[in-house]
N, C-alpha and C positions, 0 to 999 in steps of 0.2 A: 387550771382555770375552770371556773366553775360555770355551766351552763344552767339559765334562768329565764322560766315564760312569762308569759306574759298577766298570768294570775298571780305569780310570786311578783313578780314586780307590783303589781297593787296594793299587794299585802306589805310592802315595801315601804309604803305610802311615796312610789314611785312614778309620775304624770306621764304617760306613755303617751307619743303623734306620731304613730305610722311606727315604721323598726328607728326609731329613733327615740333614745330619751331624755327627759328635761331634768336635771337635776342644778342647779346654780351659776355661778359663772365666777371669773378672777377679775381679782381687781391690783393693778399695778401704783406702789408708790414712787412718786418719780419728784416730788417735794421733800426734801434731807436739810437737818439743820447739824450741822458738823459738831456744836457743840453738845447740844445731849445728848443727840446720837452715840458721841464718844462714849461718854458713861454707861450708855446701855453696850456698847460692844455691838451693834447688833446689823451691822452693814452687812454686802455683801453676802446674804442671808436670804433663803427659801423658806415661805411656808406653803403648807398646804393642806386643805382639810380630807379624810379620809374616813369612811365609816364610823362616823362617831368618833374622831379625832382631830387635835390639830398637830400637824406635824413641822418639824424645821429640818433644816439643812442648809450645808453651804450651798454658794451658788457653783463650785468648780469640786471635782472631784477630790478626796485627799492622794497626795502620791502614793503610788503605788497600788491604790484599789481601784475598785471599778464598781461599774454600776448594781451591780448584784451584790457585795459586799464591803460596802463604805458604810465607818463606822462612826461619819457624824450626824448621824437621821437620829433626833430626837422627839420624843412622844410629849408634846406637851401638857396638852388635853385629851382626858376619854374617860368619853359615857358610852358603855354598852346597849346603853337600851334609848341611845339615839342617834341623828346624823349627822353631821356640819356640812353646810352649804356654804355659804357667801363669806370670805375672810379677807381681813383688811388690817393694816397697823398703822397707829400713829405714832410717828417716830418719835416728833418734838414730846410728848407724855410718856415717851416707851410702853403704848397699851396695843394688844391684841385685840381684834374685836372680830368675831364670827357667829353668824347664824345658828343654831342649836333645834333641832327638830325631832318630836317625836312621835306616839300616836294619839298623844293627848293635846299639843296644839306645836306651836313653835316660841323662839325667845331668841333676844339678841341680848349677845353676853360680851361682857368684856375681862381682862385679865393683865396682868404683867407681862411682858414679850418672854419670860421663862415658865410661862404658866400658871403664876402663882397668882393670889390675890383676886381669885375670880367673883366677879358683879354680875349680874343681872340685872341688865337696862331696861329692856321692854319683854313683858312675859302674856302669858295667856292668846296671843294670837291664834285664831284659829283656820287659818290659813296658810300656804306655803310660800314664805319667800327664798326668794334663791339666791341673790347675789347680793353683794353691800359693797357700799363706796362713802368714803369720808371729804368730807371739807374740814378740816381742823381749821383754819382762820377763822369761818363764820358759825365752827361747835356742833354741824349737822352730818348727821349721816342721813342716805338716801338707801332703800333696796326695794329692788323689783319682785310682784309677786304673778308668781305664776297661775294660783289658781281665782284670782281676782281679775287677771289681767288688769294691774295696776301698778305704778310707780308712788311710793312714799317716803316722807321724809320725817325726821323728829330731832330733837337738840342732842346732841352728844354727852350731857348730861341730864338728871332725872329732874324737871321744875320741881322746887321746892313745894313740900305738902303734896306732892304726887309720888304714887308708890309704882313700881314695875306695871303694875297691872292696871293701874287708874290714869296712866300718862295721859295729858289733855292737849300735847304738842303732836300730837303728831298728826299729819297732815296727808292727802291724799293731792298730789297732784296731778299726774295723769290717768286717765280714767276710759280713755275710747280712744281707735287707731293701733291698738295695741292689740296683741294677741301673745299668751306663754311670755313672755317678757324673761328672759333668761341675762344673758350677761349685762353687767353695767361697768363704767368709769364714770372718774370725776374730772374735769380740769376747773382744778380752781383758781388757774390763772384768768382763764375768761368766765368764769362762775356759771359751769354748761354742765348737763349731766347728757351723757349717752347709752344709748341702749340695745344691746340684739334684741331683735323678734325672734327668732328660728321657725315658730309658725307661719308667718308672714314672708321671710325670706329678708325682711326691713332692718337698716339701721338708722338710727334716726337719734338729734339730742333735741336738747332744749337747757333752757334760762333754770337757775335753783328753783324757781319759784312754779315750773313748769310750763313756762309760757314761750312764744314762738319755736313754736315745732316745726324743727328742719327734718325732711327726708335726706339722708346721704347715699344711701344704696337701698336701689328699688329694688322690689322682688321679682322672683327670677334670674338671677343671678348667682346667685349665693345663701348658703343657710347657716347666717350667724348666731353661733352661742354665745363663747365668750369674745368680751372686747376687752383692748389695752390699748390707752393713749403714751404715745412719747409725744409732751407738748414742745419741748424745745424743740423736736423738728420737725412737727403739724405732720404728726403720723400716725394713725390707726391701725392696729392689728385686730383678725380674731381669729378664730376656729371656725370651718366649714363643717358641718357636721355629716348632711348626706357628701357634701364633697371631697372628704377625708384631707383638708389644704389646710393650712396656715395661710391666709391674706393679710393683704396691706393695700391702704389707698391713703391719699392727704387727708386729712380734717376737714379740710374747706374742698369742697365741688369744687375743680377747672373750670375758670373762667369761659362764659359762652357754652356750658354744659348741665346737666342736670343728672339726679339721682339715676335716672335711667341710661342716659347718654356717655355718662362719665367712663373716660377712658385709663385711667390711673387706679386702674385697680390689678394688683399685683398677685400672684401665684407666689408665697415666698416659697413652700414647701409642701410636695405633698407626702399627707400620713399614712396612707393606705396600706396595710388594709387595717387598720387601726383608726376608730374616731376620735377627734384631737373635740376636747374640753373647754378646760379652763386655761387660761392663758396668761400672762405678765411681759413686762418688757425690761430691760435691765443691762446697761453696760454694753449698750450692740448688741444685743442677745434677745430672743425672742423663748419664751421659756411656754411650753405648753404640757397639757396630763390628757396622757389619755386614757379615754371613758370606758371603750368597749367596743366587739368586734359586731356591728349591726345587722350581720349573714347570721349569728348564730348565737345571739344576746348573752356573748362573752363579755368577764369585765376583767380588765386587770390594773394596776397602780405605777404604771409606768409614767417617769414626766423627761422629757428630754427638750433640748431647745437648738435653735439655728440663728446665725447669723443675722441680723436681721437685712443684709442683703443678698441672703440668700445662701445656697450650697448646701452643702453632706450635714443632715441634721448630727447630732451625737446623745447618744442616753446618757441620762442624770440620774435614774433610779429605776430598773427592771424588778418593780417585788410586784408578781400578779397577788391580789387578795382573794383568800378562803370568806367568802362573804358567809353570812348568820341572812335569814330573808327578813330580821326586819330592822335592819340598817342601811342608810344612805351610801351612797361609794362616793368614791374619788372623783377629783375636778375642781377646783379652788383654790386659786395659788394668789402671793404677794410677793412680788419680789423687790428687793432692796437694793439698791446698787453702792456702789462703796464710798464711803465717806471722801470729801471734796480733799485731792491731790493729800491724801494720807489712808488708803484704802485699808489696809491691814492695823494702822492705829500703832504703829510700832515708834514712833516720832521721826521718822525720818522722810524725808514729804516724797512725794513721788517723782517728781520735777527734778529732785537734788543728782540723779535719779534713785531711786530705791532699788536692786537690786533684785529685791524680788517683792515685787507693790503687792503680791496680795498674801504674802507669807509674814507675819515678823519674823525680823529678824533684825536685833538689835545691832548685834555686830558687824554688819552687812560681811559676812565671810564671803573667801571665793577659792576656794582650793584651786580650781585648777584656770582660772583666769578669765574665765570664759565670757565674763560681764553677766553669769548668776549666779545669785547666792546660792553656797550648797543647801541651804532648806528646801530653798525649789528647783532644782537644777535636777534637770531627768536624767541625767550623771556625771555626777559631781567631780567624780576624779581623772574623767578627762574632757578635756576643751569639747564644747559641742555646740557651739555657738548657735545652731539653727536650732536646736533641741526637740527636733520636730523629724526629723528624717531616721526612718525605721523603714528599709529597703524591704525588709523580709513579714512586716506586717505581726512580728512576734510582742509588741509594748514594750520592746526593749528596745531605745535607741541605738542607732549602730555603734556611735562612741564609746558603748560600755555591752556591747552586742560580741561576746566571741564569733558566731556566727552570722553574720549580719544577713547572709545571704539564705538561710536556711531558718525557717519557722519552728522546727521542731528542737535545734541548738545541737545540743550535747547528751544527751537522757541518760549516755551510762556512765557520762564524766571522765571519759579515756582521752580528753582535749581533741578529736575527732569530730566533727559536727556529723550530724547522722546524714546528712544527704551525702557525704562520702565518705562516712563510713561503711569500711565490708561485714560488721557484725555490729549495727547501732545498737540489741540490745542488752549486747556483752561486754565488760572490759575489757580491751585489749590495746593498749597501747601500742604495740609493736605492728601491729594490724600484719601481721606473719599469715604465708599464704603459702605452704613449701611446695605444694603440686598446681599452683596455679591456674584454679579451676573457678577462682570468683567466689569462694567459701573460703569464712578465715580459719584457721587447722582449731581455734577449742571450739568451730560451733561445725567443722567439716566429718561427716563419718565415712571412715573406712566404709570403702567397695572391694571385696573380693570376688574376684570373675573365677570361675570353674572351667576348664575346657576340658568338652567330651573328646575323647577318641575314640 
């Protein structure tokens, strides 16, 4: 992990407030059309932008790796000599879109969800935006900028006889009450955009067009970066930055309360001693990156996520980054959740039930009965219905665990588990002890005692 002052962070073109830093916010797609989704393949699906990258991954780990070595994290975009901030996907078009920043100004770019086909929507900005959010219904995207302290909005497409650079849509809606304006969402069910302060401590939305400005959470409370709506269940998440937490409250203020008063503001987890970022919401799951250690202005590219009611968070990706000082880091995430009662896209609906709903598997196998398929079945060839009980905390479930009771197994493969074995790191099958002294005879040496006379 690399350690960085607060002149390099400048040189970074990095917005520093207090040990605390402002670099973008996530935005969560929670809008899915089942049908071109299909074609793109693309549910079920992380991205996330990293030093001048856009990166993907699934949203669940592949079997048998782990967070430090899973080998579906793919690079979609990179530019070295700049950073991505604010990333968003339109599912129904299958496009990426993400903020592009460098030391010559910034740009909002878009692409094919595998990288390819990269546009340039809005270029020459000479300011920092940080976050972006879509309405695909109404063709606009919104992002917040931090060194404006303002919210803006432009069409999703470039007006005809306007070039990247000469765009004449785009529009500045909020302008005061604002301060670092870091995370944003959309719901475009009620056509609202919402916003972290993190300077302020404020979250607050309003109407597309930016008008009636609601407080949600007054400051004092809390120091929100990133936001993520789930609107189906009128629920906000973000990231506490000096707080090192994951929150949540409703969308709408408790009746007979207020921004300040409101009692439904939730702890879902805290991150400490790590600052939680960019954020997304997806499938019950709260998905968050974190930014950096604010004791000691470490950074690293970790993103992990929790239940969203709560409990034992679990890491999705432990790679701290070797940063270069003049590139953006990590924090920007979009999460996908899986397509409507056919999550894996294998044709078999979920409901029927599927077997293993986020694995295809066309021929829904089951060796050993257990009600999952062997694709995903944490082991396969014996019954393990709970798939989840791992006494001894080794990743091996106990159903295919020789050892169940012991962490360390077998190391020398004498069918012995080493917590009793008499020589764990010798072979010895026979575990032969012939003077029965607690040393097994190949790893025991001869003692010859002398007696004087």
């Amino acid at each position: 992990m690399k350690r960085i002052d607060k002149d390099q962070m400048g040189r970074m073109g990095i917005k520093l407030r207090s040990a605390y830093m402002h670099v973008g916010a996530l935005t969560l797609i929670a809008c899915l059309s089942a049908t071109s989704a299909h074609a793109q393949g693309v549910f079920d699906t992380l991205y996330w932008g990293v030093s001048g990258q856009v990166v993907r991954s699934g949203l669940e780990l592949p079997m048998g790796q782990s967070a430090t070595n899973r080998t579906d994290v793919v690079n979609l975009i990179s530019n070295e000599l700049g950073g991505t901030t604010g990333v968003a996907i339109d599912v129904d078009a299958g496009k990426l879109y993400w903020i592009y920043s460098a030391g010559s100004g910034s740009s909002i770019m878009r692409a094919d969800l595998d990288g390819t086909n990269v546009e340039e929507l809005i270029a020459d900005l000479t300011t920092f935006p940080t976050s972006l959010g879509l309405d695909p219904q109404s063709a606009t995207m919104f992002w917040t900028d931090a060194d404006t302290d303002t919210i803006h909005s432009a069409g999703m497409e470039i007006p005809m006889g306007d070039t990247p650079s000469t765009r004449s849509d785009i529009v500045t809606l909020i302008s005061s009450g604002i301060q670092d304006p870091d995370g944003l969402a959309v719901d475009s069910v009620n056509q609202q955009i919402y916003s972290a302060n993190p300077a302020l401590g404020t979250i607050q939305r309003s109407d597309f067009d930016g008008m009636n400005i609601e407080e949600l959470v007054a400051a004092g409370t809390t120091e929100p970066v990133g936001i993520a709506l789930d609107v189906d269940a009128g629920m906000m998440y973000w990231t506490d930055g000096f707080g090192m937490a994951v929150r949540s409250a409703g969308m709408d203020i408790p009746m007979g309360q207020t921004s300040t008063t409101r009692t439904d503001i939730v702890t879902v987890i805290s991150t400490s001693p790590a600052a939680p970022h960019g954020i997304a919401v997806a499938d019950g799951f709260v998905y968050w990156s974190e930014l950096f250690n604010p004791d000691f202005f470490t950074f690293n590219g970790n993103v992990r996520r929790v239940s969203t009611f709560g409990g034992a968070g679990e890491a999705l990706i432990l790679d701290e980054q070797t940063l270069d000082f003049e590139i953006f880091v990590i924090g920007h995430l979009a999460a996908l959740p899986c397509a409507e009662n056919d999550c894996d896209l294998d044709g078999v609906l979920d409901s029927a039930p599927d077997n293993c709903p986020k694995v295809p598997n066309f021929d829904q196998a089951d060796f050993d009965g257990d009600g999952f398929g062997d694709v995903c079945d944490t082991c396969p060839i014996n019954s393990n219905p709970s798939q989840t009980i791992d006494t001894d905390g080794d990743q091996i479930p106990d159903a295919c665990d020789e050892c169940p009771n012991d962490p360390l197994n077998d190391g020398d493969g004498d069918t012995h588990c080493d917590a009793m074995d008499n020589c764990p790191g010798e072979f010895n099958l026979g575990q032969s002890d012939s003077d029965f002294d607690g040393l097994v005879d190949i790893d025991d040496i001869p003692c010859f005692t002398t007696t004087l006379l």
